[in-house]
C-alpha positions as CSV (number, residue, x, y, z in Angstrom):
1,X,0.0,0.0,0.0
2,X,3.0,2.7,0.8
3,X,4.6,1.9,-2.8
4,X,1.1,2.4,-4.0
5,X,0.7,5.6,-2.5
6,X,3.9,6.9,-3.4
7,X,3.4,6.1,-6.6
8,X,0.5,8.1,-7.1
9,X,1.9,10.9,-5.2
10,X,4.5,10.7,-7.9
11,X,7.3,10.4,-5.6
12,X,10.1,8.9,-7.5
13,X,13.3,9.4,-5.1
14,X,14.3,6.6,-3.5
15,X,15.5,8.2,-0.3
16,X,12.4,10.6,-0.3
17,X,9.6,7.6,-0.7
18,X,11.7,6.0,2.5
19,X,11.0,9.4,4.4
20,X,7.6,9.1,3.3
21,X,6.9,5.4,4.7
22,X,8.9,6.1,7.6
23,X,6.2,9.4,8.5
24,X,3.0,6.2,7.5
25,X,4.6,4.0,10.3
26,X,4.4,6.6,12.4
27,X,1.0,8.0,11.5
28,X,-0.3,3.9,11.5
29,X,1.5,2.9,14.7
30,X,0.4,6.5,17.0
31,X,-2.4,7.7,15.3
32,X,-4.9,5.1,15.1
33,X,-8.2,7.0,14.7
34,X,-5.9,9.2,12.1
35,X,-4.6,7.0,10.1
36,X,-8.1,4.9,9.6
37,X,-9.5,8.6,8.5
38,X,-6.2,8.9,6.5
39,X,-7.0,5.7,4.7
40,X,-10.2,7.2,2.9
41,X,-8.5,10.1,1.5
42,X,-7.5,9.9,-2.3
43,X,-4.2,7.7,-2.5
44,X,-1.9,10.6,-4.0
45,X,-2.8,12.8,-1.0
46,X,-2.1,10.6,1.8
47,X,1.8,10.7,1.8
48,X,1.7,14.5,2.6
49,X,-1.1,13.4,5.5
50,X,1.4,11.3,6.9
51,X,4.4,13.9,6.7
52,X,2.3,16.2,8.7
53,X,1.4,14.0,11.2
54,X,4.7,12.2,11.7
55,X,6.6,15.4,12.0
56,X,3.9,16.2,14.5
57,X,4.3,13.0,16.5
58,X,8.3,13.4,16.7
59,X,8.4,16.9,17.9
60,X,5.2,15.6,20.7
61,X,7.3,12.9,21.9
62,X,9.9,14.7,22.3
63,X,8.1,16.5,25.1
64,X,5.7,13.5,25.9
65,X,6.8,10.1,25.9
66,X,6.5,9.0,29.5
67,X,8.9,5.8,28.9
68,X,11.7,8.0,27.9
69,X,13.5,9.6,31.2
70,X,15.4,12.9,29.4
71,X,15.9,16.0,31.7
72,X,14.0,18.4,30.4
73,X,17.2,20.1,29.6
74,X,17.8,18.0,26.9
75,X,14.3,17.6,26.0
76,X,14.8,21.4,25.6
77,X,17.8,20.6,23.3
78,X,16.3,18.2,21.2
79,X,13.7,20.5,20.2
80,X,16.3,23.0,19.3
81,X,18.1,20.4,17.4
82,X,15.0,19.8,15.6
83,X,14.0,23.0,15.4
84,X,17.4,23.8,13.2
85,X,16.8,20.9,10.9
86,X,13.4,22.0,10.4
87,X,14.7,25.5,9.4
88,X,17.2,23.9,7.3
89,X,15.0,21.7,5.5
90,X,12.2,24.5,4.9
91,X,15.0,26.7,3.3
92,X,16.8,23.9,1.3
93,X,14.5,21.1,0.9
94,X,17.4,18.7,2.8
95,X,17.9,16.8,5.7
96,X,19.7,14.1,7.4
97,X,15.6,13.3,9.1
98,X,13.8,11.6,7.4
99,X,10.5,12.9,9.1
100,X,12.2,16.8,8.0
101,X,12.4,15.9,4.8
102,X,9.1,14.4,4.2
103,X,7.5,17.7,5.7
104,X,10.1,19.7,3.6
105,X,8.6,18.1,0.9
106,X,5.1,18.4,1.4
107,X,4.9,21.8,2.7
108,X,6.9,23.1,-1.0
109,X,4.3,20.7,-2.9
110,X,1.3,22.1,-1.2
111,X,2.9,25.5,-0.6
112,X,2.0,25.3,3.3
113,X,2.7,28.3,5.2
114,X,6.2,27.8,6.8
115,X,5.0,30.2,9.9
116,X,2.4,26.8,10.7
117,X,5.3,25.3,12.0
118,X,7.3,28.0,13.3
119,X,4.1,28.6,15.6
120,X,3.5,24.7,16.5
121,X,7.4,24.5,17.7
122,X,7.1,27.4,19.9
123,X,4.1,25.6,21.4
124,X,5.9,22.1,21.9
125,X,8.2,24.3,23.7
126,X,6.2,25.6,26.1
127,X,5.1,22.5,27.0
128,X,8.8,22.1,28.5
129,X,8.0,25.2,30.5
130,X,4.3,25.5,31.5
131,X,2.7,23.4,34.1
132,X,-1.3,24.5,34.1
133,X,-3.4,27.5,32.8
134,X,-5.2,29.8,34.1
135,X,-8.4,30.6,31.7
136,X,-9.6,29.4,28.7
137,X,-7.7,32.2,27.2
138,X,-4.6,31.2,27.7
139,X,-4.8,27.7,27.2
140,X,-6.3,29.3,23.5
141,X,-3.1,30.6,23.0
142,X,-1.3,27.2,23.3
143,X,-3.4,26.0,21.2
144,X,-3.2,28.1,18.3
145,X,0.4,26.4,17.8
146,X,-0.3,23.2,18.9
147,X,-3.6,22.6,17.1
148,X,-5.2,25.1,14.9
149,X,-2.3,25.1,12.9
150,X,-2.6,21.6,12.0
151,X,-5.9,22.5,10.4
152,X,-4.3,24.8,8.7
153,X,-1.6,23.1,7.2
154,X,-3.9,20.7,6.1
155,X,-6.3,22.6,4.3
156,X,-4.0,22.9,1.4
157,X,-3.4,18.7,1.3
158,X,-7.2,18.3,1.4
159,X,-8.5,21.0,-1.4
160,X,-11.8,23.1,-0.7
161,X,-14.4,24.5,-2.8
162,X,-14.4,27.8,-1.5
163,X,-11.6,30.2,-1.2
164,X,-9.1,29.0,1.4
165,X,-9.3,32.3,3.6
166,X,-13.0,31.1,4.3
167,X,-12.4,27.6,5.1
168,X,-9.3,28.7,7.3
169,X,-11.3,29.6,10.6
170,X,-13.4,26.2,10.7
171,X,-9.8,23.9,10.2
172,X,-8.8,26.0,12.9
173,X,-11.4,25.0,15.1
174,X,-11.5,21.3,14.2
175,X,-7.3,21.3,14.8
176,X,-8.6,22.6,18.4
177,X,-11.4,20.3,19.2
178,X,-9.4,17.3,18.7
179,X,-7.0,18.4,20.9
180,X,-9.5,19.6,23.8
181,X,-11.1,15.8,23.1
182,X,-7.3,14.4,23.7
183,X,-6.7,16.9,26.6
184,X,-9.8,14.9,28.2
185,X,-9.5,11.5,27.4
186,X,-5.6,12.2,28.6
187,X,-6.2,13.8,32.0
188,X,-4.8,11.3,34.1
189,X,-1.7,10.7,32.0
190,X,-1.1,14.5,31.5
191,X,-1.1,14.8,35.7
192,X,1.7,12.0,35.4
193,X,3.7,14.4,33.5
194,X,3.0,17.2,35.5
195,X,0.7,19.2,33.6
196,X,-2.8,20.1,34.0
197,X,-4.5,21.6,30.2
198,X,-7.9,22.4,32.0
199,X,-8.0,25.6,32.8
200,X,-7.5,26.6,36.2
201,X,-10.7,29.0,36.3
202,X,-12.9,25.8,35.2
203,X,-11.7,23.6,38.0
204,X,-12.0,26.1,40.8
205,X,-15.4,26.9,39.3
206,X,-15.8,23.2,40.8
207,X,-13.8,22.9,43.7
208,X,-11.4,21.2,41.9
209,X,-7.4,22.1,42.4
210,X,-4.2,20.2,41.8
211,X,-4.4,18.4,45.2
212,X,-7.7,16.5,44.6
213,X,-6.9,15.6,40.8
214,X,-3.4,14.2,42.1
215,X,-5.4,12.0,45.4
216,X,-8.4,10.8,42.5
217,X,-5.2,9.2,40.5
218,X,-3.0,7.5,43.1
219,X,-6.1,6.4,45.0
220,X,-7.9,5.3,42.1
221,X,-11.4,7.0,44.1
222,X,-13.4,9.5,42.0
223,X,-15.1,12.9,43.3
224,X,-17.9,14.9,42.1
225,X,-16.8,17.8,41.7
226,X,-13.9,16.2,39.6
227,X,-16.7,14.7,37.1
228,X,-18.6,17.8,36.9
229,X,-15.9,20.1,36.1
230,X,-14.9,17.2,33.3
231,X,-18.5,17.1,32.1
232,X,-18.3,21.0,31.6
233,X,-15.1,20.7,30.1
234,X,-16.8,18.2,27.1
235,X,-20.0,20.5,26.6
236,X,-17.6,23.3,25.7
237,X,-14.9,20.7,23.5
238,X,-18.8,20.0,21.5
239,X,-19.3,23.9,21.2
240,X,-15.9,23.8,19.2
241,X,-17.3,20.8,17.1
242,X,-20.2,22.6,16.4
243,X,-18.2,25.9,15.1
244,X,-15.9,23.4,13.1
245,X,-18.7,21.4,11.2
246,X,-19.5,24.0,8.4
247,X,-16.0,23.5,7.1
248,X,-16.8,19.6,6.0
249,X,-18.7,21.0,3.3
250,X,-15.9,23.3,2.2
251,X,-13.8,20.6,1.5
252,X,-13.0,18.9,-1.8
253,X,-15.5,16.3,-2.1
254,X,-13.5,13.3,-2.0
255,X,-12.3,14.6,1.2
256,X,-15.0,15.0,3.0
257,X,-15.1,11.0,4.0
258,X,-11.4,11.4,5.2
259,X,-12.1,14.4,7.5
260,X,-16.0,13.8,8.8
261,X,-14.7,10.5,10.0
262,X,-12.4,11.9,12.1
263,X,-14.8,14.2,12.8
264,X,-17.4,11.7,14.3
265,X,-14.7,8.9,15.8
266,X,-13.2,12.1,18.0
267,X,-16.6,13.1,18.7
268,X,-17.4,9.4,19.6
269,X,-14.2,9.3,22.1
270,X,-16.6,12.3,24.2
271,X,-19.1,9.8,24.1
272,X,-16.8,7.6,25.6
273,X,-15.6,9.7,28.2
274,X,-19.2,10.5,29.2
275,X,-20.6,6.9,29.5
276,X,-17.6,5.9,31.4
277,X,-18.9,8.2,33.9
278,X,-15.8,10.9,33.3
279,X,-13.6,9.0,35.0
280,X,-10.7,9.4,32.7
281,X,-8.4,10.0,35.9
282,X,-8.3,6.0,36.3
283,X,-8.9,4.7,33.0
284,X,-8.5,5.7,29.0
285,X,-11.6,6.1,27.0
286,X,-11.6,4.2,23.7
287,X,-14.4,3.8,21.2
288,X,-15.0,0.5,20.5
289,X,-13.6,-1.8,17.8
290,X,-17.5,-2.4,16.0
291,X,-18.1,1.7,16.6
292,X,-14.8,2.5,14.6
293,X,-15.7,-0.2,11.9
294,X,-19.2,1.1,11.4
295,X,-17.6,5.0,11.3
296,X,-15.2,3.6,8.9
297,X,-17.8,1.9,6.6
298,X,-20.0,5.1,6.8
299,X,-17.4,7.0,5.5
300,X,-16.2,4.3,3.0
301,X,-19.7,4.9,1.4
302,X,-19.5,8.4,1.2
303,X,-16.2,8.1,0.0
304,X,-17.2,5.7,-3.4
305,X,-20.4,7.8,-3.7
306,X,-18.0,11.3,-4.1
307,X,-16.3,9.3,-6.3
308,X,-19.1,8.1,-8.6
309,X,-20.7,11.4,-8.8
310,X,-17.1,13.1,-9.6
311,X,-17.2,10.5,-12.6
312,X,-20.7,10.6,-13.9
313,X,-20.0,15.0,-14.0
314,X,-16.6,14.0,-15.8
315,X,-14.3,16.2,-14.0
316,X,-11.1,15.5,-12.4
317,X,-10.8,16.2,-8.9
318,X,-10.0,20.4,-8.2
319,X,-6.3,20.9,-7.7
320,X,-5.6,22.4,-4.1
321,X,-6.3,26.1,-4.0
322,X,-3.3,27.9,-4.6
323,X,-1.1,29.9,-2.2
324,X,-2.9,32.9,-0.5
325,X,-1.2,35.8,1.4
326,X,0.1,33.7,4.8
327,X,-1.2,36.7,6.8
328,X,-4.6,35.4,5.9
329,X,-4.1,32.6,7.7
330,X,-2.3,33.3,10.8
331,X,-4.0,33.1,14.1
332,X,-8.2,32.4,12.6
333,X,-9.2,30.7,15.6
334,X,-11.3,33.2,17.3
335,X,-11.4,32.4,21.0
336,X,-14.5,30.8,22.8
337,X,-15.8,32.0,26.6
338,X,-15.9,28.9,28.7
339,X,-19.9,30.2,29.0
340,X,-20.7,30.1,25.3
341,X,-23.8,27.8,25.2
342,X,-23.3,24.7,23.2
């Protein structure tokens, strides 16, 4: 299936297609709700998919992985280190990582906006330096780096029928409510590192404070007030679904599948979280095998009727829009209040 893919994406290098498949291990062994919404994108467009993601991934576990026991002052170097090749490979197109030099790749073939990543790094490393947040505000700026930009850079990978600039805000949005869906379903493991992503304002608005979190995990005993902040925490993660969903219908047709699967299976994992009685301090929410397959199949469907229709009008799939003013795109998520109604 990789040489497949690469052959449609008509990437001929032999050194660049192993970039490529190294990035699709990555996106198939991390990303698992991803890279099944990966697999109903067109073939040609999923090795730049996998690029962004894998780059994504490498730079996350840098800060992340829990199994690896770096200081964080040389956590802090290794994002330096990979903050130079990422500047190298941006400017030249080369790069002794592999994962650099897929994203080299795909950002000049798609013409992402270079300032996407400049803004993500700076995010990954405050993550070496910031511990909790105070309001929604703030954890909105983290974000913008962390999350919305991924929408963004993928808006040019996944085409749209409308001009980019209005698609921009709801990729935004959609980049921010997967992460506030991971932020929940990864409470408990988040505390392990240290960090709390919920805002300070929403758990005192509770009861709820550092102390009680940290006694709920090692005692494995929930709390009320700990569920009902949570529970407040996913009506506002579905008022950001809600702002993202115009933007499916923006999309390229035969993209749509790709992206409202995603859509649904992330939405599903709140589901999750809720009938497991939010208590995601003790235990990971996971959708279930038969609810992935059935998303899947849905979007399958969808997926060969784009496809059919695209056929019977006899026109090729629309090229990605071209390159727009990068100003245009830079910071569009427009900040929700914690009280907005959902």
């Amino acid at each position: 299936m990789t040489a497949r893919e690469l052959d449609a994406a008509a990437i001929t290098d032999p050194a660049l297609r192993a970039a490529y498949a190294h990035c699709r291990r990555l996106n198939a062994r991390h990303g698992k709700t991803y890279f099944l919404a990966t697999r109903l994108l067109p073939v040609e467009r999923r090795p730049a998919v996998h690029a962004l993601y894998g780059f994504a991934r490498w730079a996350d576990d840098i800060v992340d992985d829990l199994e690896i026991t770096t200081a964080p002052a040389e956590r802090s170097l290794a994002l330096r280190r990979l903050q130079a090749q990422l500047d190298r490979g941006l400017r030249t197109g080369e790069s002794g990582e592999p994962v650099v030099t897929a994203l080299a790749d795909t950002a000049r073939r798609y013409a992402i906006d270079p300032l996407h990543f400049g803004d993500f790094m700076t995010s990954m490393r405050q993550d070496l330096e910031v511990t909790e947040y105070a309001t929604y505000g703030d954890l909105e700026r983290y974000m913008h780096g962390s999350a919305a930009v991924i929408g963004l850079q993928m808006l040019p990978v996944l085409g749209t029928v409308v001009p980019r600039a209005e698609a921009a805000p709801h990729a935004a949005a959609l980049g921010v409510a997967f992460q506030l869906t991971n932020f929940l379903r990864d409470v408990g493991e988040d505390l392990d590192r240290g960090r709390i992503y919920l805002p300070q304002e929403l758990l005192a608005a509770h009861g709820v404070d550092r102390a009680l979190l940290l006694w709920s995990r090692t005692t494995g005993r929930g709390d009320p007030r700990i569920s009902e902040a949570l529970k407040e925490a996913a009506a506002f993660t579905r008022g950001v679904y809600a702002t993202a969903a115009p933007g499916l219908a923006m999309l390229d047709p035969v993209a749509r599948p790709c992206i409202r699967t995603a859509f649904v299976l992330y939405g599903a994992i709140l589901d999750a979280i809720a009938d497991g009685g939010y208590a995601v301090l003790h235990r990971r929410a996971a959708v279930s095998r038969r609810r992935r397959a059935a998303v899947a199949c849905d979007g399958l469907a969808r997926l060969t009727a784009a496809r059919l229709r695209q056929r019977l009008a006899g026109a090729p799939a629309p090229p990605p829009a071209p390159p727009e003013d990068p100003a245009s795109h830079h910071g569009t998520y427009t900040p929700h209040t914690r009280k907005e109604p959902v």
